[in-house]
Structure formats: structure tokens, C-alpha cells
C-alpha positions as CSV (number, residue, x, y, z in Angstrom):
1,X,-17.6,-8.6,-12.5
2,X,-15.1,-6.0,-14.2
3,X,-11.6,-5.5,-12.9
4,X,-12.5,-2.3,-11.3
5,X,-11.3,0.9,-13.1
6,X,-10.5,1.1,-16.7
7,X,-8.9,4.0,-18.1
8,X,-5.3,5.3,-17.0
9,X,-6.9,8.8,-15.9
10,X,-9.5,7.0,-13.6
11,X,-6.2,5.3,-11.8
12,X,-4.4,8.6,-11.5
13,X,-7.4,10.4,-11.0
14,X,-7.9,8.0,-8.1
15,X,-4.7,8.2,-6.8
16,X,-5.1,12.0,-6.4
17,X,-7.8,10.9,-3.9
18,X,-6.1,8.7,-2.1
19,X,-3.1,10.9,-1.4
20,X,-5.2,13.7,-0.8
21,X,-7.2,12.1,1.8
22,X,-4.3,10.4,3.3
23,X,-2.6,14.2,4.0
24,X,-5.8,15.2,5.5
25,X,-5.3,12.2,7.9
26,X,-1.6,13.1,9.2
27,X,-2.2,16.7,9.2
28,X,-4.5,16.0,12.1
29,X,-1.8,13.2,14.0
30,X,-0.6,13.9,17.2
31,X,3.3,13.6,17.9
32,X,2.6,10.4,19.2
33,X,1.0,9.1,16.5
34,X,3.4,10.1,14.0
35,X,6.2,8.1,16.2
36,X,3.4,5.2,15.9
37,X,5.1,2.1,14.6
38,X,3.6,1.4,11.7
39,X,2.5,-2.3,10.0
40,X,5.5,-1.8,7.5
41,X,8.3,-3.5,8.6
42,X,10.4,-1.6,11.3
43,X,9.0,2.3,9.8
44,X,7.1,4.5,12.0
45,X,3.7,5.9,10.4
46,X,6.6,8.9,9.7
47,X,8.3,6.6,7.9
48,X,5.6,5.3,5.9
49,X,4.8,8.7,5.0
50,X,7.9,10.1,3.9
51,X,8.0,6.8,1.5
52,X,5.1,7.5,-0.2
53,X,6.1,11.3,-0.5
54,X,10.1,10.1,-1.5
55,X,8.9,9.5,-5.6
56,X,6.7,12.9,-5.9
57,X,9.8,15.3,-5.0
58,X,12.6,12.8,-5.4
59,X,14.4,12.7,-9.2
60,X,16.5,10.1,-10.7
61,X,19.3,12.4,-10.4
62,X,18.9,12.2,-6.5
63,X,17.8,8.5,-5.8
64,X,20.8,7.3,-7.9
65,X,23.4,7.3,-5.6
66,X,21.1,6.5,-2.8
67,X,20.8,3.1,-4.9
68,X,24.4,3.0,-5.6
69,X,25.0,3.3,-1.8
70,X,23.0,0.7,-1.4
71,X,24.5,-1.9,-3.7
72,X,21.5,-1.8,-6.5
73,X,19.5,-3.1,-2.9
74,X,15.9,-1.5,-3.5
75,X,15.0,-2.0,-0.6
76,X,17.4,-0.5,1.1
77,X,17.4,2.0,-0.7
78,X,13.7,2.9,0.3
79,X,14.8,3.2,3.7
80,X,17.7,5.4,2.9
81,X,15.3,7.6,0.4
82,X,12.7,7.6,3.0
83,X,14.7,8.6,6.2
84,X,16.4,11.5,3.9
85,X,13.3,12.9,3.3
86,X,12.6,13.2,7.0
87,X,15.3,14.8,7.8
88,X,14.9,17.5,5.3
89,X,10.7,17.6,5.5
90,X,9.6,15.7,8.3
91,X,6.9,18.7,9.1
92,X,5.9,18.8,5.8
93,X,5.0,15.1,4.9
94,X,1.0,15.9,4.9
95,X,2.0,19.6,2.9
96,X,3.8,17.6,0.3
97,X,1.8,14.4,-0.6
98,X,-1.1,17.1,-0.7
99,X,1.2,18.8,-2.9
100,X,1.5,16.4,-5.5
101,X,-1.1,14.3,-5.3
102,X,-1.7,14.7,-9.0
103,X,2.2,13.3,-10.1
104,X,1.8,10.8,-12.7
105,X,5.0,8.9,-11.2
106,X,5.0,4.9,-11.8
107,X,7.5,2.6,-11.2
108,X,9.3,1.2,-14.0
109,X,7.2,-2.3,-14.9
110,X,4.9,-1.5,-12.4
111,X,2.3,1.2,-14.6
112,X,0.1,3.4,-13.0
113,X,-1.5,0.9,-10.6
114,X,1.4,0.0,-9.1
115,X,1.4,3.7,-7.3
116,X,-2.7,3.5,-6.5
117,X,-1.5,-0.3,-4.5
118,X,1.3,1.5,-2.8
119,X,-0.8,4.3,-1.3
120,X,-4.1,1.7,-0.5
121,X,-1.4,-0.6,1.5
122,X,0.2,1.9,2.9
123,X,-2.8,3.9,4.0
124,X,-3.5,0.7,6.0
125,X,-0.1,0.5,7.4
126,X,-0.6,3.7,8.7
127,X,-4.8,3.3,9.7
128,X,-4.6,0.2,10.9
129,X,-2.2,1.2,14.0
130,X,-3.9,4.4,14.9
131,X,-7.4,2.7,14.8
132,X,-8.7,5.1,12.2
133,X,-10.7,3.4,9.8
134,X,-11.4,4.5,6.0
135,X,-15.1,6.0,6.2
136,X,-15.7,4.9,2.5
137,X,-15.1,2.3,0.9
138,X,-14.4,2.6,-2.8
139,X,-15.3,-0.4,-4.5
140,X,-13.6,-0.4,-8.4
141,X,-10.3,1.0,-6.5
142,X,-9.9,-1.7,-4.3
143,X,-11.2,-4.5,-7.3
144,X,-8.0,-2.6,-9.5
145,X,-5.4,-3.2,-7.2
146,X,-6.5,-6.9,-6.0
147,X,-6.6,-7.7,-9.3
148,X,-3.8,-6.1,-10.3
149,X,-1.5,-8.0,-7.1
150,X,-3.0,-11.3,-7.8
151,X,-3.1,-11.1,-12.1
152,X,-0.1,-9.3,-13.0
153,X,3.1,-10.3,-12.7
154,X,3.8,-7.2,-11.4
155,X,2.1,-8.0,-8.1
156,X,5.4,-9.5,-6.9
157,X,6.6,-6.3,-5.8
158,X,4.0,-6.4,-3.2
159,X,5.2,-9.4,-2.0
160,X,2.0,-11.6,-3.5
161,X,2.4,-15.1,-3.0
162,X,-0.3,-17.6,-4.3
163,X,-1.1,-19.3,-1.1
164,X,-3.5,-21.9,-2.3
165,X,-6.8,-20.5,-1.1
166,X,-9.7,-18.9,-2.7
167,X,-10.3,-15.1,-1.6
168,X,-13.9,-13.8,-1.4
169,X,-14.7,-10.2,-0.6
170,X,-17.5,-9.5,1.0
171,X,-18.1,-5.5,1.0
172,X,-17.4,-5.5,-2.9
173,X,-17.7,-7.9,-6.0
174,X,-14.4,-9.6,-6.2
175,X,-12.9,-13.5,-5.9
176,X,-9.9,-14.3,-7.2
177,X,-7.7,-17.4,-6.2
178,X,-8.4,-20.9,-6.2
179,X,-8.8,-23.7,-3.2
180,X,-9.9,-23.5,0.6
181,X,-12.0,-20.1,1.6
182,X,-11.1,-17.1,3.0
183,X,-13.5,-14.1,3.4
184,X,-13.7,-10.7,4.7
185,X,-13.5,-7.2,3.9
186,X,-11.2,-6.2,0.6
187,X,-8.7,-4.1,2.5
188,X,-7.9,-7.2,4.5
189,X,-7.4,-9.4,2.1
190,X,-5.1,-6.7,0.4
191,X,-3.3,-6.5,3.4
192,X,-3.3,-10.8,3.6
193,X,-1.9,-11.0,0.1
194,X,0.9,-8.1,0.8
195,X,2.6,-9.6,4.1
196,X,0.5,-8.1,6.8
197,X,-0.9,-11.1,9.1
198,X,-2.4,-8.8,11.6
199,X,-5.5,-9.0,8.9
200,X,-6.2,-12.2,10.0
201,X,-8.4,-11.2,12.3
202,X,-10.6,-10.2,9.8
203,X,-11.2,-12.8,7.7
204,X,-13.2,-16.0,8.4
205,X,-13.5,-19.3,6.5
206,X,-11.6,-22.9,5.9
207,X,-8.8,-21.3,4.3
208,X,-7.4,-18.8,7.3
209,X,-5.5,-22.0,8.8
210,X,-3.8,-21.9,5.1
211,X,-2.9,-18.8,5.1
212,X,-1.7,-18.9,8.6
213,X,0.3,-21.5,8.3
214,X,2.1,-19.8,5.4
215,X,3.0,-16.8,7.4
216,X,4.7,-19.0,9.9
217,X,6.4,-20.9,7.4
């Protein structure tokens, strides 16, 4: 079983994808959708997609005193990031992440698959609520990024915890994790290991009552 894809141009070229298709999605939204809370904390699917758009027109320059404003608080300083760039481009969230879907932006620490998790879990956030479901399923981007969240140590920015169970996909090759069972579909599990407990739903085996119990813990 390989880690899913290889080269640094396959992530980004992948991530182009991703944002592109995304922007197809919210061009089509109705006002109510966009108001739509999303699976992201408190942040509307608006939200969510100003966030994703805040690094590709955003500079250093411009988020630094956003960060300073918000006490080094990262964060925070999304939200602050995010909700500026609604103000100033709400109309033109699906214009811009169409825009730039091919910025090579990446976190500092996190490398280029840092950016390919952020848009998968967040493309979810925003799906998931609206009922729109991805029509493919694209198998070596989905084994990158759960491999990447579960053996990196960069994962923790996700929010990965290790919660003791042993996840199986069951619409690609992947299985990471050690102890009880828990299988379903690699989105959900993506969206298990990153906070999101509404993805229980979707996953059978002895190990759900684990991770249940961690989410209410």
C-alpha cells in the first residue's frame, strides 16, 4: 500500500483540483447556503471559504498585525483573517480560490500537504451541511492526507489525536492506527481524526464506542 502521492507537483497539482472544484461548488450556493453554518467551529460555509481563500491573496505584510492583534493567538487570528476578507470579498470567495488555485502557499512546518488536508477538511465542512456529496472519490489524495494527519507530527495542527483504535477504509487501500476497529469511508474517518463527530454516523465497528467516548471526554 503506498502513502498515496509522491512527488511535491502531484500535491500541488492536486490541490489545484481541489480548489478548483470547490469554487465550482459555491459559485452555484444559494444565499442561504452560504449563511449555512458550517462543521467548523462557529464559521458559516462563508466563513470557511474566505479561510481557505485568506493565504492565496493574504501577505505576511498584512496577516502580521492581524497576529499581533491577536496576541501571537493563531487561531484567532484565522478568524480575524477570515472575517476581513469577507468584508472586502465576500462576492468573490468562488472568483478567488478559482483564482489561485495554483498558489504554492504552505504553512510554515506544515509542507505542501498541509494545504491539500486543509481544503479536503474543509471541503467537508462545507459539503457535509449542504448535503452535497463529492461525486469522485480520489483515492492516493485522500491516502496523502490520512497519512500525513496520523504519521507526521505535523498532523497536530489538525487536531489528530491518537485515540486508541485501528482505522480501516473501506472505499480505498488504507489502515493506519492500532486497537479496536473502526471502518467506513476515508473522508469520514478524516473528518473523525480532525474533530468532526458528526462522521460517526458513518463508520461502523468495535471501536466507534472509543472514539465516542473521546469526543465526550
Amino acid at each position: 500500500m503506498s502513502d498515496g502521492l509522491v512527488t511535491t507537483d502531484e500535491v500541488y497539482t492536486a490541490i489545484a483540483d481541489e480548489r478548483r472544484r470547490l469554487a465550482d461548488l459555491l459559485s452555484e450556493l444559494t444565499a442561504e447556503q452560504w449563511d449555512t453554518p458550517s462543521l467548523c467551529g462557529d464559521w458559516s460555509v462563508r466563513d470557511v471559504a474566505a479561510h481557505l481563500v485568506v493565504p492565496l491573496i493574504m501577505g505576511v505584510r498584512e496577516f502580521m498585525p492581524i497576529l499581533l492583534r491577536a496576541r501571537g493567538n493563531f487561531d484567532r487570528s484565522n478568524v480575524i483573517a477570515a472575517q476581513r476578507v469577507v468584508e472586502q470579498h465576500g462576492p468573490q470567495l468562488p472568483e478567488l480560490l478559482a483564482q489561485h488555485a495554483d498558489s504554492r502557499f504552505k504553512p510554515p512546518g506544515g509542507g505542501p500537504r498541509a494545504p491539500l488536508t486543509d481544503i479536503l477538511v474543509h471541503g467537508q465542512d462545507i459539503r457535509r451541511p449542504l448535503g452535497i456529496a463529492r461525486d469522485v472519490v480520489d483515492a492516493d489524495r485522500w491516502r496523502t492526507v490520512l497519512h500525513f494527519v496520523t504519521a507526521t507530527r505535523a498532523g497536530r495542527i489538525f487536531g489528530y489525536r491518537d485515540m486508541g483504535v485501528s482505522w480501516q477504509a473501506t472505499d480505498i487501500d488504507w489502515a493506519g492506527g492500532a486497537g479496536p476497529t473502526v471502518s467506513g469511508p476515508a473522508e469520514a474517518i478524516l473528518m473523525l481524526m480532525t474533530g468532526r463527530p458528526t462522521a460517526l454516523n458513518d463508520v461502523t465497528g468495535d471501536g466507534v464506542d472509543v472514539v465516542r467516548r473521546r469526543f465526550a471526554s
